[in-house]
N, C-alpha and C positions, 0 to 999 in steps of 0.2 A: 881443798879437794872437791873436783867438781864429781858426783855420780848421774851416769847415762844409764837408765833404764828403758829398756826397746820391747813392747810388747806385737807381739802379730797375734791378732783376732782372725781364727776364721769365722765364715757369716755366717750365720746361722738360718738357712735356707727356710726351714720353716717356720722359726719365727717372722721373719720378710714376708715369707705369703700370707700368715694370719692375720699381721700388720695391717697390709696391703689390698686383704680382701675385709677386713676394718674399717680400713678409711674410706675405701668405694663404696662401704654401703652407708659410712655417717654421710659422705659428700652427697650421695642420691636422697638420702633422708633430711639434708640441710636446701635442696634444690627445694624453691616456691612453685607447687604446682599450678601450672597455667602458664608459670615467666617460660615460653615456649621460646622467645629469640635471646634467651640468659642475659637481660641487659637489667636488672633485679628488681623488675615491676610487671604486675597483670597488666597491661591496657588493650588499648586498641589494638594497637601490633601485633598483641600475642591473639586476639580477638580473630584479626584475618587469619592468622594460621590457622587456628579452632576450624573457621567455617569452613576454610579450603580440604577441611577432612573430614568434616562433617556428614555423618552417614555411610563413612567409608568401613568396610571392615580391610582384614589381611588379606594382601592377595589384589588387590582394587588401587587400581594406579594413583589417587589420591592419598591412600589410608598415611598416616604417620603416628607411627608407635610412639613417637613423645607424647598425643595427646590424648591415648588411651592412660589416662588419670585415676581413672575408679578404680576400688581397689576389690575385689579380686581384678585383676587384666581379663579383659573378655576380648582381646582384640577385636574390636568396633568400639567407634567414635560416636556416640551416642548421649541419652538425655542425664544418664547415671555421669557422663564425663562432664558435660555443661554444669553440672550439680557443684561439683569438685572446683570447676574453675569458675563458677559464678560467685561461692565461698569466699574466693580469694580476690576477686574482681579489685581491682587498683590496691590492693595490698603491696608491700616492699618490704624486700628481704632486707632482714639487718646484715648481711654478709656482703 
């Protein structure tokens, strides 16, 4: 005698979102600040990004909210954000 048991799960909508807004903020908290082009090392590369927004704030055709790093967010790219990514300078992400 073979027995077929068929269950239907509905989703549970908000478990999914708490999930979901979960994972987005371990993933942003697992991000190496400064790996500005996510290839999972500080260097040079992410170095020219730095300077190319360097002194920029919001609003200022340069500015790039990836590389406002300090924490509170001040949006402007300043000496508090150079601080954060000199920390990490040639550091690699274990991920």
């Amino acid at each position: 005698m073979i027995l077929c048991v068929t269950a239907v799960l509905e989703p549970d909508i908000y478990w999914q979102a708490e999930w979901s807004y979960l994972l987005a903020s371990f993933a942003t908290d697992l991000k190496l600040q400064g790996d500005f082009n996510y290839d999972g090392v500080v260097d040079l590369n992410d170095l020219k990004i730095f300077a190319n927004a360097w002194c920029s704030s919001q609003g200022d055709g340069s500015f790039n909210a990836a590389c406002d790093i300090s924490l509170p967010k001040d949006n402007t790219i300043n000496f508090e954000d150079y601080a954060v990514f000199a920390a990490n300078w040639l550091a690699v992400s274990p991920y």
